[in-house]
C-alpha positions as a Markdown table, in Angstrom:
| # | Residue | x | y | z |
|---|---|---|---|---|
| 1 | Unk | 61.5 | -68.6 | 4.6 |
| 2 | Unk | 63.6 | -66.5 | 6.6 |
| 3 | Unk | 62.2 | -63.3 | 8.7 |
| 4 | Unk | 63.9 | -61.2 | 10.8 |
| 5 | Unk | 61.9 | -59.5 | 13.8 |
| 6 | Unk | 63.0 | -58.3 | 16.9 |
| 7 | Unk | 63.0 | -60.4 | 19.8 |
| 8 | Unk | 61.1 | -60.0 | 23.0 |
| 9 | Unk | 61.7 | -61.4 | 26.7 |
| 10 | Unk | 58.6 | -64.1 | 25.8 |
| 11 | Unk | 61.6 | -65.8 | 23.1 |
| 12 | Unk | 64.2 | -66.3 | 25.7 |
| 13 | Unk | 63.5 | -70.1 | 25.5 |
| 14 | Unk | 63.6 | -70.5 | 21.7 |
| 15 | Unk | 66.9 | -68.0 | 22.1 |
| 16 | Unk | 68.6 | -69.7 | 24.7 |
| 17 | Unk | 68.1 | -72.8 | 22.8 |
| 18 | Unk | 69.8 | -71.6 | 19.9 |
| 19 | Unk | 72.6 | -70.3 | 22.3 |
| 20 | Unk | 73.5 | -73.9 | 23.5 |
| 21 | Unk | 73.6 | -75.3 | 20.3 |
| 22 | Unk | 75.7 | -72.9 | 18.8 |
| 23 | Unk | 77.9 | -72.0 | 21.3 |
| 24 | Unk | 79.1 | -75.8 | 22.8 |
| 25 | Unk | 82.1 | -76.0 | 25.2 |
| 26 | Unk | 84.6 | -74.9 | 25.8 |
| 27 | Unk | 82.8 | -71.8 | 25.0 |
| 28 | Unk | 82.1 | -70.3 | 28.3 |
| 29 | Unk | 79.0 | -71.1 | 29.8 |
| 30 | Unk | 78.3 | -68.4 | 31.9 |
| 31 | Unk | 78.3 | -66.2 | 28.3 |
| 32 | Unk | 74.9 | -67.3 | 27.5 |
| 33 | Unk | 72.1 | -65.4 | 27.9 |
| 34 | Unk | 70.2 | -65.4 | 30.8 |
| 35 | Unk | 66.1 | -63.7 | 31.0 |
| 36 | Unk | 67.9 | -60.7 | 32.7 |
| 37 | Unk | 70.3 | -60.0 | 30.0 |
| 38 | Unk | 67.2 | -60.4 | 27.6 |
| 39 | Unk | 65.1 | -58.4 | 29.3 |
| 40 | Unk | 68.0 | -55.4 | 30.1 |
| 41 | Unk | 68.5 | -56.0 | 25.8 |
| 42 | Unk | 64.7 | -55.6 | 25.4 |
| 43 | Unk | 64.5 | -52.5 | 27.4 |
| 44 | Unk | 67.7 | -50.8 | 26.7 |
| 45 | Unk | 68.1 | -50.9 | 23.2 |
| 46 | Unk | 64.9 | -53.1 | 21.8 |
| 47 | Unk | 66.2 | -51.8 | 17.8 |
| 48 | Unk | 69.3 | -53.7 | 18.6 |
| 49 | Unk | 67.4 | -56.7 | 19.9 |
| 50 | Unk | 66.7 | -58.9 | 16.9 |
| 51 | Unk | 66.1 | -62.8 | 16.0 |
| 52 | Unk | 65.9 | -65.0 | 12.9 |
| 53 | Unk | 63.0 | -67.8 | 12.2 |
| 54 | Unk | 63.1 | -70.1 | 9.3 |
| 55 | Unk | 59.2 | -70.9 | 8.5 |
| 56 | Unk | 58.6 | -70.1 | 11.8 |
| 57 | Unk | 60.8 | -71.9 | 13.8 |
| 58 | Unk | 63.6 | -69.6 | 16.3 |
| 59 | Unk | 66.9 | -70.3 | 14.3 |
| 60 | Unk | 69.4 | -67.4 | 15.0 |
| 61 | Unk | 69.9 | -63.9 | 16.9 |
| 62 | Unk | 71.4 | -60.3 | 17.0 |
| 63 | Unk | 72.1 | -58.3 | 19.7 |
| 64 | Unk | 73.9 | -54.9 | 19.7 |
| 65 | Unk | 73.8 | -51.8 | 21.1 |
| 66 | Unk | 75.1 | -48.0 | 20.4 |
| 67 | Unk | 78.2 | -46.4 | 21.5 |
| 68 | Unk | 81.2 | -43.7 | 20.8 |
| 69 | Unk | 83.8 | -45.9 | 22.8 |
| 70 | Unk | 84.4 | -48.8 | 20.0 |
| 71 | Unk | 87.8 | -46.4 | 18.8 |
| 72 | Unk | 89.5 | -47.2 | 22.1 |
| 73 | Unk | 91.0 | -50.5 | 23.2 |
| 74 | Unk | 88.2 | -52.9 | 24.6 |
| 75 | Unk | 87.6 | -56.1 | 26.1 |
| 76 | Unk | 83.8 | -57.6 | 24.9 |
| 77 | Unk | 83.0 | -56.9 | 29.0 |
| 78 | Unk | 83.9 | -54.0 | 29.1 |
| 79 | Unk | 81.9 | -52.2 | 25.7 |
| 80 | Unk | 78.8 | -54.6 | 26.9 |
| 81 | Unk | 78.2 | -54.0 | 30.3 |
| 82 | Unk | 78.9 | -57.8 | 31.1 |
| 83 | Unk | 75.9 | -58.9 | 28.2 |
| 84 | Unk | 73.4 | -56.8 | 30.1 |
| 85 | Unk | 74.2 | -53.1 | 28.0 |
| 86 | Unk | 72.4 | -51.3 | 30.6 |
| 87 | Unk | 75.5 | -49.2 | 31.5 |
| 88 | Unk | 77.6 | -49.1 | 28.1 |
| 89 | Unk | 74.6 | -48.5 | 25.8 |
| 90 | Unk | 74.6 | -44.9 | 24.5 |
| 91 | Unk | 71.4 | -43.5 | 23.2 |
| 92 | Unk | 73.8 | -41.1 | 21.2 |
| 93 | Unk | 76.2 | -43.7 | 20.5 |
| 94 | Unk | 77.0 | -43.4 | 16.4 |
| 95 | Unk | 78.6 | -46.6 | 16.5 |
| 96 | Unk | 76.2 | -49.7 | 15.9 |
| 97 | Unk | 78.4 | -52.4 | 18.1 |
| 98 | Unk | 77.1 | -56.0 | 17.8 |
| 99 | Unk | 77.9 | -58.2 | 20.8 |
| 100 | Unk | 76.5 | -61.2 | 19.6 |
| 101 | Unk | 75.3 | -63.2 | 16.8 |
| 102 | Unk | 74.7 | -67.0 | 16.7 |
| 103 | Unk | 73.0 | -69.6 | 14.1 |
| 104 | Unk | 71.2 | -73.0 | 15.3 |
| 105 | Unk | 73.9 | -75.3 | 13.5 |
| 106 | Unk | 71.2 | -77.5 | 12.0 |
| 107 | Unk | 70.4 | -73.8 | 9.8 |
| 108 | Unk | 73.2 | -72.7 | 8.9 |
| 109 | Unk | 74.2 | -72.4 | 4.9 |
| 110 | Unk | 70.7 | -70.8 | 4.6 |
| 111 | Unk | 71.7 | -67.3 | 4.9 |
| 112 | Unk | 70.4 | -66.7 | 8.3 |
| 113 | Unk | 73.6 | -65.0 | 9.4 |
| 114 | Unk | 73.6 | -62.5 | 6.2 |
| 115 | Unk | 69.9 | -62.1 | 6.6 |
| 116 | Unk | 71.0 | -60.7 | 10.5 |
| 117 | Unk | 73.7 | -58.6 | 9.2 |
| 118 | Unk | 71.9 | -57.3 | 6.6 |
| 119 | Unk | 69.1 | -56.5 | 9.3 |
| 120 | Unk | 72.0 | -54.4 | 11.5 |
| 121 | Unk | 72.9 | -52.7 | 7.9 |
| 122 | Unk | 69.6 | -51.3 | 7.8 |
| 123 | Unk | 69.5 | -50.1 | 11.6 |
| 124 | Unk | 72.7 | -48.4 | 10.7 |
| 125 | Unk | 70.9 | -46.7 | 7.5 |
| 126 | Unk | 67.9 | -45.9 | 9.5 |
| 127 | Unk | 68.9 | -44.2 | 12.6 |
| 128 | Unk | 72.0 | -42.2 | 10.4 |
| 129 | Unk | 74.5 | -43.9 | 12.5 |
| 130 | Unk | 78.3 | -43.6 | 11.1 |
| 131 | Unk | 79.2 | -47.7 | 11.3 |
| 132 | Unk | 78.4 | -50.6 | 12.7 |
| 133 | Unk | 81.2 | -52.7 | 14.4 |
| 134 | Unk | 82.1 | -55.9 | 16.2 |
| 135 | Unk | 84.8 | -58.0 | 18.4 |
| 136 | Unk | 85.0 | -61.2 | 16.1 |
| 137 | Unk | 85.5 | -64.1 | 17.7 |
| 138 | Unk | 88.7 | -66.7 | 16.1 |
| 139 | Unk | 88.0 | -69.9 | 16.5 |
| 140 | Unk | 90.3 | -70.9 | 14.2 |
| 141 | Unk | 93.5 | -69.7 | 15.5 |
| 142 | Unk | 93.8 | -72.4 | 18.2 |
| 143 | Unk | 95.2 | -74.5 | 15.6 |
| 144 | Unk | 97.7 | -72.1 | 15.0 |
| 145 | Unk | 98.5 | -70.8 | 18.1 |
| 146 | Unk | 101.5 | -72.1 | 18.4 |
| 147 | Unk | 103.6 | -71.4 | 15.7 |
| 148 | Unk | 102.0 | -68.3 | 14.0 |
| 149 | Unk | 101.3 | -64.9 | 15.7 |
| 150 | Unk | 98.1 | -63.4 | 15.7 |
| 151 | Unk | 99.2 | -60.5 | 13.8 |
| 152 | Unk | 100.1 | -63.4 | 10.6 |
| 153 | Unk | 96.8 | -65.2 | 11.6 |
| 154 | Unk | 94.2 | -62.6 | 11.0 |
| 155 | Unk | 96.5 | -61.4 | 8.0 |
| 156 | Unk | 96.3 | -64.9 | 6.3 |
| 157 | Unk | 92.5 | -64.6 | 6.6 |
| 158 | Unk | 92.5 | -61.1 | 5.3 |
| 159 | Unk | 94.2 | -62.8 | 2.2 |
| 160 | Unk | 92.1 | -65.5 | 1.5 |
| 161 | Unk | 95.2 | -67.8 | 2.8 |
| 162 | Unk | 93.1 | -69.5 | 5.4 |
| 163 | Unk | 89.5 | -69.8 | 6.8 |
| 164 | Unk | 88.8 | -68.4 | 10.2 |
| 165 | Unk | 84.9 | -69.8 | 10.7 |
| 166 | Unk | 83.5 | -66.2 | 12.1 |
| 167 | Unk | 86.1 | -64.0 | 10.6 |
| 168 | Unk | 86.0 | -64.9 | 7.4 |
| 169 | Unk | 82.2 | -64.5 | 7.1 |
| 170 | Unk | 82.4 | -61.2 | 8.4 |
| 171 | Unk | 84.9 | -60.4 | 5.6 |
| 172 | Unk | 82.4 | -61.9 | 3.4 |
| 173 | Unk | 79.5 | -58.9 | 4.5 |
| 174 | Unk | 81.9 | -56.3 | 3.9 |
| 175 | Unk | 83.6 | -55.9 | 7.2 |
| 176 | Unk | 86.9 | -54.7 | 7.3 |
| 177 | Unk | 89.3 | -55.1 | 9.9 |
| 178 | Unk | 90.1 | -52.4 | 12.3 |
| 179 | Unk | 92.4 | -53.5 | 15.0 |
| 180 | Unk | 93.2 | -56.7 | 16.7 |
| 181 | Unk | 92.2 | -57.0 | 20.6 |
| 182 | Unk | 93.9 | -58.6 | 23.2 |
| 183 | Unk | 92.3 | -60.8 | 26.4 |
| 184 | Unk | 88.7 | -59.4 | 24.1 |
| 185 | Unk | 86.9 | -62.5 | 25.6 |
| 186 | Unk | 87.7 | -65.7 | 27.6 |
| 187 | Unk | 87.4 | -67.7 | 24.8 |
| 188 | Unk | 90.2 | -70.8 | 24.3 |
| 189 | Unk | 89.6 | -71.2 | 20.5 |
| 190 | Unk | 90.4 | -68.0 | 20.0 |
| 191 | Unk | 93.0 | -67.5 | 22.7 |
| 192 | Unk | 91.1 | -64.9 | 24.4 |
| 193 | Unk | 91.6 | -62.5 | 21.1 |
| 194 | Unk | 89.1 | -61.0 | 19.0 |
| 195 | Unk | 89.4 | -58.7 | 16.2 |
| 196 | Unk | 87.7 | -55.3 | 16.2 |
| 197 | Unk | 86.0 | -55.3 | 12.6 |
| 198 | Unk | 83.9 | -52.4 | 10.8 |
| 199 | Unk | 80.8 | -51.8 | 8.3 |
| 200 | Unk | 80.2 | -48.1 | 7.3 |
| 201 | Unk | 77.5 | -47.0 | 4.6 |
């Protein structure tokens, strides 16, 4: 049974857990969380501080925060504060920006990722925000990199032409894409791009 709570600074182990397993190299290291990014998520923005168990067991995790700066060009750094939010997180923010998301490998195909997104949905609903919105990841461009540009890449995906592993499940929730983001994350699967993508009720 899935259940979505939010998380507290007494999870980081269970979290961090799931972190490594989902996020392997090359994925940068140093973008895991550490107890101070958990505890500055905790105490910022708690609402946007949420984790997944499967019959009882820590399996997956959310982490956003609220801002009005999504609209301009970003880098995932820049909107986040570094991971921390501390300085980017709005309080009047009508934007519901997610900075994270990750599923335990050995879980996933169980909805645990649609159970988390529905989860944001309902923050959105409840506190009357206008949208939520993320940077997605592409961690299947790398195979393309060479011979198709970006702008064809994420169009293909749009289509239903190819697979992208993150972007086409946030296509599947109802996302839609806004904008494509250069140097978004140091990330060499996705060659450092993401791809601004919105929810709005």
């Amino acid at each position: 049974m899935i259940r979505v709570r939010p998380y507290t600074l007494a999870d980081f182990d269970g979290l961090l857990q799931v972190q490594k397993e989902a996020f392997p190299p090359p994925y940068p290291g140093e973008q895991l969380w550490s107890k101070d990014d958990i505890s500055a998520h905790v105490d910022t923005f708690p609402e946007g501080a949420l984790l997944a168990e499967y019959n009882n067991t820590i399996v997956g995790s959310a982490t956003s925060l609220l801002t009005n700066a999504a609209d301009h060009s970003h880098s995932w750094s820049d909107i986040s504060d570094n991971g921390t939010i501390r300085q980017t997180h709005d309080p009047n923010g009508k934007t519901l920006y997610g900075i994270d998301l990750c599923v335990h490998p050995t879980y996933r195909n169980l909805g645990i990722a649609k159970a988390l997104y529905d989860a944001r949905k309902e923050t959105v609903r409840t506190l009357q925000l206008h949208r939520y919105a993320a940077g997605s990841r592409l961690p299947g461009y790398h195979h393309y990199a060479q011979t198709l540009p970006i702008e064809e890449y994420v169009e293909s995906v749009q289509a239903g032409k190819r697979t992208d592993p993150v972007l086409s499940f946030m296509l599947k929730q109802g996302l839609t894409v806004v904008r494509i983001e250069k140097d978004y994350l140091p990330d060499v699967e996705s060659n450092n791009y993401g791809v601004l993508v919105e929810w709005r009720p």
